[in-house]
N, CA, C and O atoms as a GROMACS GRO file, in nm:
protein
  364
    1UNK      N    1  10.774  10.559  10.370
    1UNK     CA    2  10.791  10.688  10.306
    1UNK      C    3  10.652  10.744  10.278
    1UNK      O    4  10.550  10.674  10.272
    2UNK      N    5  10.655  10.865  10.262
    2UNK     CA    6  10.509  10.897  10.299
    2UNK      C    7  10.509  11.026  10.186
    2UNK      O    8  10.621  11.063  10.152
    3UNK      N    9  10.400  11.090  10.131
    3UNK     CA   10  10.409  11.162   9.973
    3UNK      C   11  10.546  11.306  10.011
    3UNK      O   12  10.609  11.361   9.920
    4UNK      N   13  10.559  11.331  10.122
    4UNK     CA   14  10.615  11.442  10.120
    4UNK      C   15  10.760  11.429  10.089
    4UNK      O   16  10.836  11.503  10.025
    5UNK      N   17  10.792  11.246  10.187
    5UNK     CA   18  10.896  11.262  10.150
    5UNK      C   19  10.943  11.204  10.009
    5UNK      O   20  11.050  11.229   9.954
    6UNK      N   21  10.866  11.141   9.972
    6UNK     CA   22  10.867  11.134   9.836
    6UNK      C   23  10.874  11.209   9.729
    6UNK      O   24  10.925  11.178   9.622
    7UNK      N   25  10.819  11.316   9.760
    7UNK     CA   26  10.832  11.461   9.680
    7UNK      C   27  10.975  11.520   9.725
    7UNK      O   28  11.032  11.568   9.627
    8UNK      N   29  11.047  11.531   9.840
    8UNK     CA   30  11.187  11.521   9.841
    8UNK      C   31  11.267  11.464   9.778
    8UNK      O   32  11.350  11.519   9.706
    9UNK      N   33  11.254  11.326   9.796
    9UNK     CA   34  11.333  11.270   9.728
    9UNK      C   35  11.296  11.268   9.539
    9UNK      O   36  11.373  11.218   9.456
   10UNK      N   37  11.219  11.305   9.520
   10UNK     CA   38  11.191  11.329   9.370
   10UNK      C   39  11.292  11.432   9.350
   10UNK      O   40  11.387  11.402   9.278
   11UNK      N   41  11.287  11.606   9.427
   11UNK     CA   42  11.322  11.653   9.395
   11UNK      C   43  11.475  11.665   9.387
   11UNK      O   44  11.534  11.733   9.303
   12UNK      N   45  11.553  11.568   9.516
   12UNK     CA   46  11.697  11.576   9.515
   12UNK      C   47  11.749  11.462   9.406
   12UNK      O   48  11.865  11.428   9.430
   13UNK      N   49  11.700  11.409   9.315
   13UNK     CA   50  11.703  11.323   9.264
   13UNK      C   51  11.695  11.353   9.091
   13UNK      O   52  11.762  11.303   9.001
   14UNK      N   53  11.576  11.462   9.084
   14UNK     CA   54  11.561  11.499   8.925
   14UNK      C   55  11.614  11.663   8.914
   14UNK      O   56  11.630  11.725   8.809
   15UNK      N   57  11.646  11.733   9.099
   15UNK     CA   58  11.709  11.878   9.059
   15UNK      C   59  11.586  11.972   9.043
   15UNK      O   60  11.597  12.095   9.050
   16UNK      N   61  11.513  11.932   9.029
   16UNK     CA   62  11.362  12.023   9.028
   16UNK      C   63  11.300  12.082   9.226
   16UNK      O   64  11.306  12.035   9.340
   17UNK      N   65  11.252  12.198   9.163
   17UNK     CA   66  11.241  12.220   9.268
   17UNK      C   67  11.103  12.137   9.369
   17UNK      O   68  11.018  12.063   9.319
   18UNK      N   69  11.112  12.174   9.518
   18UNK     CA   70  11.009  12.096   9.585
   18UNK      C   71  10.870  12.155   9.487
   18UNK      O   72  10.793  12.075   9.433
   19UNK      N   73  10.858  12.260   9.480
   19UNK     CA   74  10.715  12.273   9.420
   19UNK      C   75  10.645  12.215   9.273
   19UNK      O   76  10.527  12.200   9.241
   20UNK      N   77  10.788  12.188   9.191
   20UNK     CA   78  10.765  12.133   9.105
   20UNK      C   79  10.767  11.970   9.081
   20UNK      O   80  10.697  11.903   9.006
   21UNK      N   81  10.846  11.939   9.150
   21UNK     CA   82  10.855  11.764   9.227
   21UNK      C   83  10.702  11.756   9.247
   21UNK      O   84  10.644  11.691   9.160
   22UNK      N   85  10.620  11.812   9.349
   22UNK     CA   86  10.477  11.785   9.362
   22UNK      C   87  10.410  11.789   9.242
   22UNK      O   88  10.358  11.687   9.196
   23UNK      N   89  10.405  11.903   9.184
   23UNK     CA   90  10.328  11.883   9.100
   23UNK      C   91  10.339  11.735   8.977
   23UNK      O   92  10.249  11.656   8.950
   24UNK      N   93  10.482  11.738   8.921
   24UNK     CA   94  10.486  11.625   8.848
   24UNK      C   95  10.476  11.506   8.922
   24UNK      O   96  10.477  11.412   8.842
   25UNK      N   97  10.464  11.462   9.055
   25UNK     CA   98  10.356  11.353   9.129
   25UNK      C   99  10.267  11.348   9.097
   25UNK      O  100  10.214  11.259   9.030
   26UNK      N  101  10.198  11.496   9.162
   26UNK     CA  102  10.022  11.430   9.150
   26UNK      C  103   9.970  11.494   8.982
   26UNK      O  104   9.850  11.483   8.954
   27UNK      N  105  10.033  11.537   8.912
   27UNK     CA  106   9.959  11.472   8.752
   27UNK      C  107  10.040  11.345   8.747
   27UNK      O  108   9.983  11.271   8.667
   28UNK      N  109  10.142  11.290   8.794
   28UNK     CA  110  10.116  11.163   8.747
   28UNK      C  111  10.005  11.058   8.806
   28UNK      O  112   9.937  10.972   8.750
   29UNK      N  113  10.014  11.096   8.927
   29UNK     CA  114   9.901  11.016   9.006
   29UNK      C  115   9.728  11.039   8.963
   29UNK      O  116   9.636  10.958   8.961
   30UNK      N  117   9.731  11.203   8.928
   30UNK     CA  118   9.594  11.200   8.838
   30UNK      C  119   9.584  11.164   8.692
   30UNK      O  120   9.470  11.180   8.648
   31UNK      N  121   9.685  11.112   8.591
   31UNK     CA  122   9.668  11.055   8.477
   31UNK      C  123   9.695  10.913   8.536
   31UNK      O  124   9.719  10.855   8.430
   32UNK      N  125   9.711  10.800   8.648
   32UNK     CA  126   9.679  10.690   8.633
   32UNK      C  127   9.564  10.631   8.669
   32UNK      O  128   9.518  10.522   8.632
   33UNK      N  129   9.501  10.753   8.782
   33UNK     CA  130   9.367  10.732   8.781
   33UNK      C  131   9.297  10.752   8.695
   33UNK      O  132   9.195  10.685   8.677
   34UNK      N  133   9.330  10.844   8.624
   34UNK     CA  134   9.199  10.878   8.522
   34UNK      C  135   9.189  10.718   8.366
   34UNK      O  136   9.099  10.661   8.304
   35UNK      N  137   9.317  10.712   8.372
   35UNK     CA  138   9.320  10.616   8.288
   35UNK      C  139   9.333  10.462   8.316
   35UNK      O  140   9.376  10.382   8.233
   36UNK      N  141   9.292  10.433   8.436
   36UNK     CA  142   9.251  10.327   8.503
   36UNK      C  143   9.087  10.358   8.471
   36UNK      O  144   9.012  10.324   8.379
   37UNK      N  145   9.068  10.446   8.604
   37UNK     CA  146   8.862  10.502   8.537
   37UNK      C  147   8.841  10.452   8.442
   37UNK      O  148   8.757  10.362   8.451
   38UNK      N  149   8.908  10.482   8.279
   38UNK     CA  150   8.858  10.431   8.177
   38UNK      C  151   8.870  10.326   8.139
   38UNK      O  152   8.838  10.302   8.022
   39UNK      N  153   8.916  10.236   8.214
   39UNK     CA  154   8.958  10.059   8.170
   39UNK      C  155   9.089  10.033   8.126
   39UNK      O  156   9.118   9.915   8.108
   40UNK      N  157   9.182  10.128   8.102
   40UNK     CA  158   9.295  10.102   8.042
   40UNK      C  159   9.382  10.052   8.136
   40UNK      O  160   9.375  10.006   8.250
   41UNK      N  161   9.479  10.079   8.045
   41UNK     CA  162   9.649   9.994   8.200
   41UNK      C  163   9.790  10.116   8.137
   41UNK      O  164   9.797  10.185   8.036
   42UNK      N  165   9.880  10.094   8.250
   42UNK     CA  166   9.941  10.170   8.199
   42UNK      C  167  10.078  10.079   8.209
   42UNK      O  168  10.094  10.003   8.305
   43UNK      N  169  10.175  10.090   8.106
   43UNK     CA  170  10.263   9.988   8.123
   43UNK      C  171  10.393  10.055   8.119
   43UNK      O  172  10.430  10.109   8.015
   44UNK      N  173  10.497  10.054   8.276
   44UNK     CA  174  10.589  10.134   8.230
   44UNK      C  175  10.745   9.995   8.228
   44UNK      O  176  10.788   9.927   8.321
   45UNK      N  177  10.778  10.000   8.122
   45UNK     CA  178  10.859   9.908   8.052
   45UNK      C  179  10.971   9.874   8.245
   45UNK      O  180  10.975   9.968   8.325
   46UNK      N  181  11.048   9.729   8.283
   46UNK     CA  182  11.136   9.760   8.362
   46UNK      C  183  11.067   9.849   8.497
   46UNK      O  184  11.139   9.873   8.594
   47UNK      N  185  10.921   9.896   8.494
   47UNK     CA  186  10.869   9.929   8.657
   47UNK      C  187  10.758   9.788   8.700
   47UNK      O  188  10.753   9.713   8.798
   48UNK      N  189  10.677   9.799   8.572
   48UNK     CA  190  10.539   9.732   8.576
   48UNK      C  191  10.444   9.797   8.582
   48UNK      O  192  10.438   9.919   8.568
   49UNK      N  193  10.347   9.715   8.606
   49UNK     CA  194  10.159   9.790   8.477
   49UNK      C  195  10.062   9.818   8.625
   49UNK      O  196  10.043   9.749   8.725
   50UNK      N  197  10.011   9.962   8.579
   50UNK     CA  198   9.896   9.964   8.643
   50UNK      C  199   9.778   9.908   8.579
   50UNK      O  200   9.772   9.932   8.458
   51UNK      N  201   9.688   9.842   8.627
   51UNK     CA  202   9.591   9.788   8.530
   51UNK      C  203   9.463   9.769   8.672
   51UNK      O  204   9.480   9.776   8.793
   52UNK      N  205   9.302   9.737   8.568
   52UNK     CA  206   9.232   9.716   8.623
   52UNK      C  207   9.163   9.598   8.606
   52UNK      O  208   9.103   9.566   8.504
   53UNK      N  209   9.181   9.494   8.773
   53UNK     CA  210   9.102   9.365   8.750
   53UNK      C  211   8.970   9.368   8.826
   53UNK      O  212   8.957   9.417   8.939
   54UNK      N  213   8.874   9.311   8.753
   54UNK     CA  214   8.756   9.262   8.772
   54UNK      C  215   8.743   9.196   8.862
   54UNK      O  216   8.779   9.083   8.825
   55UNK      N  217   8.700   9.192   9.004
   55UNK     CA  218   8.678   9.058   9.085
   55UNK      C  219   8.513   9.021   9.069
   55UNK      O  220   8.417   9.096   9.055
   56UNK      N  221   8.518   8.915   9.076
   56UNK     CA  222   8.326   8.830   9.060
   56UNK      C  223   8.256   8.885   9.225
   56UNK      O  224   8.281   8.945   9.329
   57UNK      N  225   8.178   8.828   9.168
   57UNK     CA  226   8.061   8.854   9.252
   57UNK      C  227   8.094   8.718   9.368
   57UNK      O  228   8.156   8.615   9.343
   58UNK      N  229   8.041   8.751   9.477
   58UNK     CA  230   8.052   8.601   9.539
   58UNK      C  231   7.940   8.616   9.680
   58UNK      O  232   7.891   8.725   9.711
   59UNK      N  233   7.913   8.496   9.751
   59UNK     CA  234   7.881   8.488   9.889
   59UNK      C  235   7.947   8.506  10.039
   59UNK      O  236   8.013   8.415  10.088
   60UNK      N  237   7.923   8.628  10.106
   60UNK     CA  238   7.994   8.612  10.206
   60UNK      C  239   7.931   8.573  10.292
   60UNK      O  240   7.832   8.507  10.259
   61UNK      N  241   7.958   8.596  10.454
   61UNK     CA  242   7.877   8.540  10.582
   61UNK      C  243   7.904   8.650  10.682
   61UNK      O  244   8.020   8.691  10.689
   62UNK      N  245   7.843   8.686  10.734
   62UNK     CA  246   7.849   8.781  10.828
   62UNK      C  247   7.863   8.716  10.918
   62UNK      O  248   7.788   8.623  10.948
   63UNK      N  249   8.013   8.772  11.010
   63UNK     CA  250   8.040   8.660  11.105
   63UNK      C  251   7.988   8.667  11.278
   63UNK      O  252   8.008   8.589  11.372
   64UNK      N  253   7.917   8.794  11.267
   64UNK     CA  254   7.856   8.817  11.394
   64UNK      C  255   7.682   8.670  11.397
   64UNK      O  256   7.652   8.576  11.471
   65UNK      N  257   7.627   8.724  11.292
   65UNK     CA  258   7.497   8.668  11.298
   65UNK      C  259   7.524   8.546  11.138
   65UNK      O  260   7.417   8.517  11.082
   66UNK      N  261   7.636   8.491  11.083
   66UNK     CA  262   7.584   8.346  11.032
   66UNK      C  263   7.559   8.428  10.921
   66UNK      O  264   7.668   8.439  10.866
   67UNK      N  265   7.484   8.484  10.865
   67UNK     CA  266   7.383   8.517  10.770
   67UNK      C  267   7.498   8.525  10.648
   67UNK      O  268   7.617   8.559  10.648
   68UNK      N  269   7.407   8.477  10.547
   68UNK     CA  270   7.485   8.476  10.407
   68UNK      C  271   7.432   8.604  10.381
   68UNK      O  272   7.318   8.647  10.401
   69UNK      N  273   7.609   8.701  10.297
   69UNK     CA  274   7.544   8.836  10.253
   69UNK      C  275   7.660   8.806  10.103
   69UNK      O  276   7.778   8.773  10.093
   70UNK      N  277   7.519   8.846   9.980
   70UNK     CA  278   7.575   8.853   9.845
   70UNK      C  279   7.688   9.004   9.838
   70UNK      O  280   7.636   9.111   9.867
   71UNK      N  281   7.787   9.003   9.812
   71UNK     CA  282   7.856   9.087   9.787
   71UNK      C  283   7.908   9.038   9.630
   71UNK      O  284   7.953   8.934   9.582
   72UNK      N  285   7.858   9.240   9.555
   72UNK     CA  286   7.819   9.261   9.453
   72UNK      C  287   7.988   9.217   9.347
   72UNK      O  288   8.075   9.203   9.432
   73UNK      N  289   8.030   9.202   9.249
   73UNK     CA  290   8.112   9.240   9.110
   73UNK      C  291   8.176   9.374   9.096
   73UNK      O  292   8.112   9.476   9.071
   74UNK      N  293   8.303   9.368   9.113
   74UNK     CA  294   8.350   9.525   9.103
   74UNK      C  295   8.477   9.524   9.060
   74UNK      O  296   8.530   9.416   9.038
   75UNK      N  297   8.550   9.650   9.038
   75UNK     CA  298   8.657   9.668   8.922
   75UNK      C  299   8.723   9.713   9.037
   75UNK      O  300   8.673   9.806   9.101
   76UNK      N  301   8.854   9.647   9.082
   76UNK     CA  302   8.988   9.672   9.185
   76UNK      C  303   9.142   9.733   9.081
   76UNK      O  304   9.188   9.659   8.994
   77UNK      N  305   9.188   9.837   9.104
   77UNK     CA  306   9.276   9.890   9.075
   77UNK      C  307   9.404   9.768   9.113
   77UNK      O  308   9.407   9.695   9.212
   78UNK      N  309   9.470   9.774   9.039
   78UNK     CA  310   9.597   9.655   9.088
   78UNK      C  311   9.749   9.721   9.020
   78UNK      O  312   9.759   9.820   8.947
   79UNK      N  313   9.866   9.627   9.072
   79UNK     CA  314   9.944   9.686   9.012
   79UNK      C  315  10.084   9.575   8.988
   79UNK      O  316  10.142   9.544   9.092
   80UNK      N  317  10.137   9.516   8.862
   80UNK     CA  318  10.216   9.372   8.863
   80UNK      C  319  10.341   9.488   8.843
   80UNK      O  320  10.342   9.595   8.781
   81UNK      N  321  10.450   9.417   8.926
   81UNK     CA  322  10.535   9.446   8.887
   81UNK      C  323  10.625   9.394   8.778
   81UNK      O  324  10.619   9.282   8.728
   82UNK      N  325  10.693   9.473   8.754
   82UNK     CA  326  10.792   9.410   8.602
   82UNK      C  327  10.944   9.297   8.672
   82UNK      O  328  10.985   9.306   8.788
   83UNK      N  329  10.978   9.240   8.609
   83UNK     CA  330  11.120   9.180   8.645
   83UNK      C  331  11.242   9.265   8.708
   83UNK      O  332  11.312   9.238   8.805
   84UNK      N  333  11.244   9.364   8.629
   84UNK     CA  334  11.377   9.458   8.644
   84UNK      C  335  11.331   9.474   8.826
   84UNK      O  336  11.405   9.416   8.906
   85UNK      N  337  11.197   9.562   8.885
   85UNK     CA  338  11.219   9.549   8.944
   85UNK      C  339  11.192   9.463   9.075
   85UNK      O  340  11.257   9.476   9.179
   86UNK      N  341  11.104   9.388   9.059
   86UNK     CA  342  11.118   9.260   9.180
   86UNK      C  343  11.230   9.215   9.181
   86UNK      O  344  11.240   9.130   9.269
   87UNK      N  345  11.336   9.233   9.115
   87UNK     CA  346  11.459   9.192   9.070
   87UNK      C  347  11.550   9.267   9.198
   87UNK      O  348  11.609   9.216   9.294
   88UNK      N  349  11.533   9.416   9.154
   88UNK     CA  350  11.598   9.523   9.269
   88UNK      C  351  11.496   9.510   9.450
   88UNK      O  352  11.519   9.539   9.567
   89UNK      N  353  11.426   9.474   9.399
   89UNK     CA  354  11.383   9.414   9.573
   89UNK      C  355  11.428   9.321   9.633
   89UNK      O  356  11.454   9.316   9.753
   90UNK      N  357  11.442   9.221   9.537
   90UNK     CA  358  11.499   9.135   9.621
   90UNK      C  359  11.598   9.056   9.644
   90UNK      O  360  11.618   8.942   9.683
   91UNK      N  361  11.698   9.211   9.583
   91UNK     CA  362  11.864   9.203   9.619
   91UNK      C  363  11.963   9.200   9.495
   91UNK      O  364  12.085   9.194   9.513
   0.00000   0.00000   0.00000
């Protein structure tokens, strides 16, 4: 499924129209970024949490030429799901 049709199905689903289906997407999609940006998580009870994990720093190898290359510490966007629904995935 791909955003458009997702914005369809938002809209046959909440009765809102297509133009307004989009919009209440992408502010939701721009308030989880923005509040990821700031370190937070967002926890929606029965969906599951957007949150942000830290991965370390580590050694890689460049696999053309051998060579050890340090790759730096950085903050990865992630997302756990809740019970309710890994529950509805998997049947």
């Amino acid at each position: 499924m791909n955003k458009s049709q997702l914005v369809s199905s938002i809209a046959k689903q909440s009765g809102l129209s297509l133009k307004d289906s989009n919009a209440a997407l992408n502010a939701f999609l721009e308030t989880v970024k923005d509040t990821l940006a700031k370190g937070d998580s967002i926890s929606l009870v029965g969906f599951g949490t957007f949150l942000v994990r830290d991965r370390a720093a580590r050694v890689g190898r460049n696999p053309r030429t051998k060579e050890e290359v340090k790759i730096p510490a950085v903050k990865v966007p992630a997302f756990k799901a809740g019970k309710p629904f890994k529950d509805k995935v998997n049947g």
